[in-house]
ChimeraX commands (.cxc) that place a marker at each C-alpha (Angstrom):
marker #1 position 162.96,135.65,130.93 radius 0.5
marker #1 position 160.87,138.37,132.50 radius 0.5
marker #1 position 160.40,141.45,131.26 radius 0.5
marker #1 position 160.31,142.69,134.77 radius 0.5
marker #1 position 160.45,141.33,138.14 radius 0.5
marker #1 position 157.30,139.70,140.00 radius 0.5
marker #1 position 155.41,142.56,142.36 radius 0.5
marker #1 position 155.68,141.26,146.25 radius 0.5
marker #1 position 151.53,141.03,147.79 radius 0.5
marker #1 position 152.59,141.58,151.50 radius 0.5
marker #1 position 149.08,140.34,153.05 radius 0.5
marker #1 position 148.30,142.42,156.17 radius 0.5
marker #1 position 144.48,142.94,155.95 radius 0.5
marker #1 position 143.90,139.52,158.14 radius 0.5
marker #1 position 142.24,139.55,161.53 radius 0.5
marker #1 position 144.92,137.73,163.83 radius 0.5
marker #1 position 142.00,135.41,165.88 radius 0.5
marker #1 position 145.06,133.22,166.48 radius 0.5
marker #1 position 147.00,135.30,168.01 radius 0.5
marker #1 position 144.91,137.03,170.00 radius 0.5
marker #1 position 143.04,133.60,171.18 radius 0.5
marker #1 position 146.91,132.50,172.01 radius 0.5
marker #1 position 146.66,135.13,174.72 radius 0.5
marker #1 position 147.40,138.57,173.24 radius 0.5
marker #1 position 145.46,141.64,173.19 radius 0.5
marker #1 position 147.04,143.84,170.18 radius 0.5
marker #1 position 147.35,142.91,166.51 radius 0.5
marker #1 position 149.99,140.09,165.45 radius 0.5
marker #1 position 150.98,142.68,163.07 radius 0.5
marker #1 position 151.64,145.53,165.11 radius 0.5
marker #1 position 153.21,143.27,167.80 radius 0.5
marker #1 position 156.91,144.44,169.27 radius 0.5
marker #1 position 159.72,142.37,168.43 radius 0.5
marker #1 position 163.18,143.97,168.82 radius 0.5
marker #1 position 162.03,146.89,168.94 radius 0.5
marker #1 position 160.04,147.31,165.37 radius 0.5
marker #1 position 156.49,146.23,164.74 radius 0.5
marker #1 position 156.21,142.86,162.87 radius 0.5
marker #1 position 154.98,144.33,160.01 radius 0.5
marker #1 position 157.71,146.27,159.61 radius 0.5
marker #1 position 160.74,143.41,159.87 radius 0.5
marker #1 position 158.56,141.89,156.90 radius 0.5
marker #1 position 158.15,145.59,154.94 radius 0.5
marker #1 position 162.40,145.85,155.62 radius 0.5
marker #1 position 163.12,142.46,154.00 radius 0.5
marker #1 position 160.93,143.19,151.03 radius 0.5
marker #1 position 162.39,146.87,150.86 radius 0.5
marker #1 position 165.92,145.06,150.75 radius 0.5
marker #1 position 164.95,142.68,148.09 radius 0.5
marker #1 position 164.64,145.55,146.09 radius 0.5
marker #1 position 161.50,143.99,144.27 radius 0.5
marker #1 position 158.33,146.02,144.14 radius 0.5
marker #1 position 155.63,145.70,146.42 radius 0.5
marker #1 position 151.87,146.27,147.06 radius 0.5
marker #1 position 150.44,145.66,150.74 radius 0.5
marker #1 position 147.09,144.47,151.52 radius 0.5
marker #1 position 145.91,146.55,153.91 radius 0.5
marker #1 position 142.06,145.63,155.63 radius 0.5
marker #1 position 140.70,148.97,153.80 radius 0.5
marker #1 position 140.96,146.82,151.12 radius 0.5
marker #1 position 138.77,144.31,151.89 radius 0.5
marker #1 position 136.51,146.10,154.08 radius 0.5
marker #1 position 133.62,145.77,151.36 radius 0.5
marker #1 position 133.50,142.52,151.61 radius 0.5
marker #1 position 130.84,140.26,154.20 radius 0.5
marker #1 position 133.58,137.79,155.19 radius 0.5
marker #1 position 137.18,138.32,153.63 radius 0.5
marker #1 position 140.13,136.09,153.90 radius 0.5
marker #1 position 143.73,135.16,152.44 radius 0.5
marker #1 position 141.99,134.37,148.76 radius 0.5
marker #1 position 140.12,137.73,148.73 radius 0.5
marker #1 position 143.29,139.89,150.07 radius 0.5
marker #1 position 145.66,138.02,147.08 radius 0.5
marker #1 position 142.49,138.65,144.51 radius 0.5
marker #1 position 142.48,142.19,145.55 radius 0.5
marker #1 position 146.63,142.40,145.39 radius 0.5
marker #1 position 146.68,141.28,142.06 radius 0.5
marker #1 position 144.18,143.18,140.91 radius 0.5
marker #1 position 145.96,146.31,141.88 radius 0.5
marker #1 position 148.79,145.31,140.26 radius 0.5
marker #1 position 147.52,143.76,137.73 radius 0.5
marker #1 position 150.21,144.40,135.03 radius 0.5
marker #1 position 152.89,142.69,136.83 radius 0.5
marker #1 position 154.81,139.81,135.68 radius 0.5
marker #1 position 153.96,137.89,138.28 radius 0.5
marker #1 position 153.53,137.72,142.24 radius 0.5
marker #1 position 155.07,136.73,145.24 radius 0.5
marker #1 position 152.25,136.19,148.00 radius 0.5
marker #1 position 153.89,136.86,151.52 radius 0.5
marker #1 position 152.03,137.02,154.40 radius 0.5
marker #1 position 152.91,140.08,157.03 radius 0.5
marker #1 position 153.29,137.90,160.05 radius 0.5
marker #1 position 156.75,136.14,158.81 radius 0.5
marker #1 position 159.34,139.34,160.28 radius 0.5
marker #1 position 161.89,136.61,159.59 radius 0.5
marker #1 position 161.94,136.52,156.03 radius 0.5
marker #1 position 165.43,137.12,154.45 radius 0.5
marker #1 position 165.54,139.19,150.84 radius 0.5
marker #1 position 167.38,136.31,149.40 radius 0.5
marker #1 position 164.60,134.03,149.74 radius 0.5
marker #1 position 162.13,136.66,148.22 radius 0.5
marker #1 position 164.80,136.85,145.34 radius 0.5
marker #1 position 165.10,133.10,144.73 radius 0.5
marker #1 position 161.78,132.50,144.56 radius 0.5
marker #1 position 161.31,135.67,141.53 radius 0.5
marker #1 position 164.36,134.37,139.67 radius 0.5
marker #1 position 162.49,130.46,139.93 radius 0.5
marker #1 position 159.64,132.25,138.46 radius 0.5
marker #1 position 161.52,132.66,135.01 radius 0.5
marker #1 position 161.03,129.17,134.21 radius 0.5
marker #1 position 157.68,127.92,136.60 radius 0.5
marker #1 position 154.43,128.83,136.98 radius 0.5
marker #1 position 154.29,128.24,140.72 radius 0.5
marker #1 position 157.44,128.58,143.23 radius 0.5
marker #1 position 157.24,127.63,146.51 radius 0.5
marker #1 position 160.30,128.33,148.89 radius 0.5
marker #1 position 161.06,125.11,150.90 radius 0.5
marker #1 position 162.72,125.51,154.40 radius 0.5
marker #1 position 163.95,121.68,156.26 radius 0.5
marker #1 position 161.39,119.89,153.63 radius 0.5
marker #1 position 159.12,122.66,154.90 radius 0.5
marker #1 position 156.65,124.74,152.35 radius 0.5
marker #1 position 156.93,128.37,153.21 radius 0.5
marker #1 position 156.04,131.72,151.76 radius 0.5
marker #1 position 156.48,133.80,149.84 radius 0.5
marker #1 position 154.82,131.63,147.30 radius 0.5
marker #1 position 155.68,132.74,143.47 radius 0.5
marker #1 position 152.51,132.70,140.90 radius 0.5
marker #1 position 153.80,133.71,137.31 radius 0.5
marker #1 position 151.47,136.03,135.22 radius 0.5
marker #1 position 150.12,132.68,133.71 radius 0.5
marker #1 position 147.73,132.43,137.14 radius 0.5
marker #1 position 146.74,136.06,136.78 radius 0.5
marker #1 position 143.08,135.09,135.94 radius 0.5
marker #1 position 143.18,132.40,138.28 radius 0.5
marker #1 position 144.33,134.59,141.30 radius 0.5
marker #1 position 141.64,137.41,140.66 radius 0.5
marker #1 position 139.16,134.41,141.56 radius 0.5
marker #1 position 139.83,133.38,144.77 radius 0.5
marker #1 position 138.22,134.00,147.77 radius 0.5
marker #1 position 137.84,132.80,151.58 radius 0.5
marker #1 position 140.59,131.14,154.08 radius 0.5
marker #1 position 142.05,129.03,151.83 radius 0.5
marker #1 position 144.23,131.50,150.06 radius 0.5
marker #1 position 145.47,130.29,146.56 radius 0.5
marker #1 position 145.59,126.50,147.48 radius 0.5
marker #1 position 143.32,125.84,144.41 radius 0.5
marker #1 position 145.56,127.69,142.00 radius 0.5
marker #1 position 148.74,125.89,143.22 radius 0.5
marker #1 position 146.94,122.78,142.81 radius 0.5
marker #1 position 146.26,123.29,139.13 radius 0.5
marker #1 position 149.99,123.60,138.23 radius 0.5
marker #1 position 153.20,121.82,139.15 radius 0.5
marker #1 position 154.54,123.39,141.57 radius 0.5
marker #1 position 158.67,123.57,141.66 radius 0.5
marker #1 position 160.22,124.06,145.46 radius 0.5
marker #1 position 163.49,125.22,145.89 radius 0.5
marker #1 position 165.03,124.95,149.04 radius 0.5
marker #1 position 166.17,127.61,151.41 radius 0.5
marker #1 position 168.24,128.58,154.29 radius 0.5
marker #1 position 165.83,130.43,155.83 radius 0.5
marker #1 position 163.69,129.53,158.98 radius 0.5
marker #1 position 161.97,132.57,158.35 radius 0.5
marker #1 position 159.36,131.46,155.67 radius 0.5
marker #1 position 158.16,129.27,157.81 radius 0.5
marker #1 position 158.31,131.18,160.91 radius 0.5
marker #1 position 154.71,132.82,161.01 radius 0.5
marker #1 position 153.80,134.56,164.03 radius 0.5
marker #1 position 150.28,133.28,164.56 radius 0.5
marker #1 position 150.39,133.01,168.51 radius 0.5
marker #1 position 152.57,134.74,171.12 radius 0.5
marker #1 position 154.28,131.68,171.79 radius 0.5
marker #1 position 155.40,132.19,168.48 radius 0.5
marker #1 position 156.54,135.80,168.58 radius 0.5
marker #1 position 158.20,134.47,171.52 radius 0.5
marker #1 position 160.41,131.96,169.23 radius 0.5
marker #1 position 160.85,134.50,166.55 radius 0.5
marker #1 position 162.43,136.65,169.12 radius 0.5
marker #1 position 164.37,134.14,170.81 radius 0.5
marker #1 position 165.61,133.29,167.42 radius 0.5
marker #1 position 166.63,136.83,166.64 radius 0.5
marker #1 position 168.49,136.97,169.93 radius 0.5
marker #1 position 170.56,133.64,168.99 radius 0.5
marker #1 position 172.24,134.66,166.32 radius 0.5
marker #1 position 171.12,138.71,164.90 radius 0.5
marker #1 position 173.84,138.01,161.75 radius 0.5
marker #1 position 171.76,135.35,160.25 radius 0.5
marker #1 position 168.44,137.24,160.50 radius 0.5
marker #1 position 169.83,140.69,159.96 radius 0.5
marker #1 position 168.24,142.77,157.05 radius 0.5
marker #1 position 171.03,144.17,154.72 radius 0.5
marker link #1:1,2 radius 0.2
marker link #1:2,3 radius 0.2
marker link #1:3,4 radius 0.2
marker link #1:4,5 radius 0.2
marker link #1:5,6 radius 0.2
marker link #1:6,7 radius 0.2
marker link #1:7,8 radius 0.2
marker link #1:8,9 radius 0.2
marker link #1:9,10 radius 0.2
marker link #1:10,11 radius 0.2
marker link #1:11,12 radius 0.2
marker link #1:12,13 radius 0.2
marker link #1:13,14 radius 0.2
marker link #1:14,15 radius 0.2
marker link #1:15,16 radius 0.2
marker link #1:16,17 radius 0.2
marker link #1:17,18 radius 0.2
marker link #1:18,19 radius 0.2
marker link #1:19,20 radius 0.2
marker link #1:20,21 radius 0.2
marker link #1:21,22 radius 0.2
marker link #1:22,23 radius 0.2
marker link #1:23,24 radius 0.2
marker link #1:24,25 radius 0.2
marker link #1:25,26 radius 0.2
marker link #1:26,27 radius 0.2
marker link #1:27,28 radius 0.2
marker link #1:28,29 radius 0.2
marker link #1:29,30 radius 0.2
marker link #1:30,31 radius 0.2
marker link #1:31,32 radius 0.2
marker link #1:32,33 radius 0.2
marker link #1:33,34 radius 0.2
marker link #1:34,35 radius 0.2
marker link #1:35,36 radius 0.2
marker link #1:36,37 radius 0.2
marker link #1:37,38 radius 0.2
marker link #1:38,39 radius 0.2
marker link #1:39,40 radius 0.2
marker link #1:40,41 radius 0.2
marker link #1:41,42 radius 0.2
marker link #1:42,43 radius 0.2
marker link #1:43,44 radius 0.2
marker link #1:44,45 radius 0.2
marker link #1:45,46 radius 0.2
marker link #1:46,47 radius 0.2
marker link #1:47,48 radius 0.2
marker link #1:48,49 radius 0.2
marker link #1:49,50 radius 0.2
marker link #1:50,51 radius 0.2
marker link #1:51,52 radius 0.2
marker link #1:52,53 radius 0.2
marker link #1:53,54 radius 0.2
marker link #1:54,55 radius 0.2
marker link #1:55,56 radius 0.2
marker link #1:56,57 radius 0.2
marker link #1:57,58 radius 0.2
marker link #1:58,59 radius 0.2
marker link #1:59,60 radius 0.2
marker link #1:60,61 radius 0.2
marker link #1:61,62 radius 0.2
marker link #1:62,63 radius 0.2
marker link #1:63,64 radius 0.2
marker link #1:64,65 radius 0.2
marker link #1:65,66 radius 0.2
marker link #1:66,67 radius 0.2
marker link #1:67,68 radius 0.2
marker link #1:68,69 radius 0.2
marker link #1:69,70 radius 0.2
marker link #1:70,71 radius 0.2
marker link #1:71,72 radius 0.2
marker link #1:72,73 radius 0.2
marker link #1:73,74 radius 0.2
marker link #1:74,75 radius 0.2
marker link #1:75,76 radius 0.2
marker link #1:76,77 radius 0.2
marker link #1:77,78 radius 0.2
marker link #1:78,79 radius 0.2
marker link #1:79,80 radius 0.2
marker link #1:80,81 radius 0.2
marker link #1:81,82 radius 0.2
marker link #1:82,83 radius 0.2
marker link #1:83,84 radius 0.2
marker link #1:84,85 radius 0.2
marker link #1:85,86 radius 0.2
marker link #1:86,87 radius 0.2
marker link #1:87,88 radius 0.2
marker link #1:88,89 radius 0.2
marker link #1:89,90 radius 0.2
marker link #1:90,91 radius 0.2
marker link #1:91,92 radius 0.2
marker link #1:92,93 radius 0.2
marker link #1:93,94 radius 0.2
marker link #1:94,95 radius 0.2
marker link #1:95,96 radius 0.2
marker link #1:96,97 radius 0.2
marker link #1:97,98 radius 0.2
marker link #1:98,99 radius 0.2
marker link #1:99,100 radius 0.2
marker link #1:100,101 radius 0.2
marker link #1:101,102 radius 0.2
marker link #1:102,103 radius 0.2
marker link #1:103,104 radius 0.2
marker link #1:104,105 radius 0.2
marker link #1:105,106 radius 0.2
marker link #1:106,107 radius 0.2
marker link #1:107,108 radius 0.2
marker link #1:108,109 radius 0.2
marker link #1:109,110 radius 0.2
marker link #1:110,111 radius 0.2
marker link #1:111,112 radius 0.2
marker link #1:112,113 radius 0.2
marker link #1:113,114 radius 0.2
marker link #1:114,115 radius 0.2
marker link #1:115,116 radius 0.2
marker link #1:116,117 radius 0.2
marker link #1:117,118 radius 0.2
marker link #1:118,119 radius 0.2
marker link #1:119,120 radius 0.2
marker link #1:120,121 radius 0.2
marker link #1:121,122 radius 0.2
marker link #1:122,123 radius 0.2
marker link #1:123,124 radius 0.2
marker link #1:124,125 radius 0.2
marker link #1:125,126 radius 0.2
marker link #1:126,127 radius 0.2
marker link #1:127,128 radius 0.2
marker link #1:128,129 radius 0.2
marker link #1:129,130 radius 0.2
marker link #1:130,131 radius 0.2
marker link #1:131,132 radius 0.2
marker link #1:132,133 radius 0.2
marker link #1:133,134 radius 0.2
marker link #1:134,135 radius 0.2
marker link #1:135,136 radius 0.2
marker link #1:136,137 radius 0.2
marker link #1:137,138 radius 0.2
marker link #1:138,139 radius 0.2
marker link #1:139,140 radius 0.2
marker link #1:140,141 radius 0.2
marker link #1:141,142 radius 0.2
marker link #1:142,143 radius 0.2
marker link #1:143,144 radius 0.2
marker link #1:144,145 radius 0.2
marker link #1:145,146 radius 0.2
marker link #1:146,147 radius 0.2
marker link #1:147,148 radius 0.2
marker link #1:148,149 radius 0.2
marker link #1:149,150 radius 0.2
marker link #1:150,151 radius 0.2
marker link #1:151,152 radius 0.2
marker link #1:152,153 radius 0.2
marker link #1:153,154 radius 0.2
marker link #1:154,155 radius 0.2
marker link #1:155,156 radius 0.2
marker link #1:156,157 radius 0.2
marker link #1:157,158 radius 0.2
marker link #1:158,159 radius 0.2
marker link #1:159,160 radius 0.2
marker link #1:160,161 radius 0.2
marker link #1:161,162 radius 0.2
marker link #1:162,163 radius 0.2
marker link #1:163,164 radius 0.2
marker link #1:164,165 radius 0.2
marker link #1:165,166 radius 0.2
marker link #1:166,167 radius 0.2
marker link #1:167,168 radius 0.2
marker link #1:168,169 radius 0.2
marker link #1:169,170 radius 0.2
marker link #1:170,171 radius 0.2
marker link #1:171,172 radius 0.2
marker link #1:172,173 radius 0.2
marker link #1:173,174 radius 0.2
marker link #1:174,175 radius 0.2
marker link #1:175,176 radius 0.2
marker link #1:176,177 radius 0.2
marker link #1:177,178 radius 0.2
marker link #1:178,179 radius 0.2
marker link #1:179,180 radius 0.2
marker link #1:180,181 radius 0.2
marker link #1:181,182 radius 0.2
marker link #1:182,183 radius 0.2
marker link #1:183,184 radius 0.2
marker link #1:184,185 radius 0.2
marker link #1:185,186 radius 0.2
marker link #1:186,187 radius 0.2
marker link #1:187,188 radius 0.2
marker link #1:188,189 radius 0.2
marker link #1:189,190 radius 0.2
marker link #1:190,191 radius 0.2
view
């Protein structure tokens, strides 16, 4: 068992070329959708997990030529580098639900690498215990932690949740994500 529960890496330091080439002119991140910025639907469901958290912000990467996902989760885990492990969750998923965020910590008791499963799905966040600590300080580029995950066996567990799949990567998405929160606001509400 844990001595303490895995720190949350909300990853918000990316550029959004997708979304903006989808049509927009603002920041995926700082987007609208009812009423709150993205960001901040995925910095409420973490909040309500109750598990701690460290954001990537691009400050953090700024010193480097060409940063992506690998060098924002090197530079998360770095700063938290004492954790007991890490749930990597991208900022662009405002539907996230806290139980998912707590499902995957409490799989990362027994497994080295969680990965929350939504309609046979993989989604985020995706759990790393503190036995990929050295590992995750190495990556770098676009390709986030693939090669990390691929050095383990990696245990899904399935989720009701739409939302760690749900990335808003193009306004067409934003568009579903708010279409979904209009359908049914009980099943995506934050506690």
């Amino acid at each position: 068992m844990m001595a303490s529960p895995p720190t949350v890496i909300v990853l918000a330091a990316g550029k959004g070329e997708r979304f903006k080439a989808s049509g927009s002119s603002q920041d995926k991140l700082n987007a609208m959708l009812s009423g709150q910025r993205v960001r901040d639907h995925v910095l409420a469901a973490v909040q309500s997990s109750g598990l701690p958290f460290h954001m990537v912000e691009r400050e953090h990467t700024a010193h480097l030529a060409h940063p992506g996902m690998g060098d924002s989760i090197a530079c998360g885990v770095a700063a938290t580098s004492n954790a007991s492990g890490w749930l990597v969750l991208p900022a662009d998923l405002p539907l996230i639900q806290p139980a998912t965020l707590l499902a995957v910590a409490a799989a990362l008791q027994q497994h080295a690498v969680v990965v929350p499963r939504y309609q046979g799905l993989k989604g985020h966040p995706v759990g790393f215990d503190a036995s990929c600590r050295a590992a995750l300080l190495q990556v770098t580029g676009e390709h986030g932690a693939r090669t990390v995950v691929a050095q383990h066996e990696v245990y899904a567990i399935d989720v009701e949740d739409e939302g760690c799949v749900l990335d808003v990567d193009t306004v067409q998405a934003l568009a579903l994500a708010q279409s979904r929160l209009r359908q049914d606001t009980e099943i995506f509400k934050h506690p």
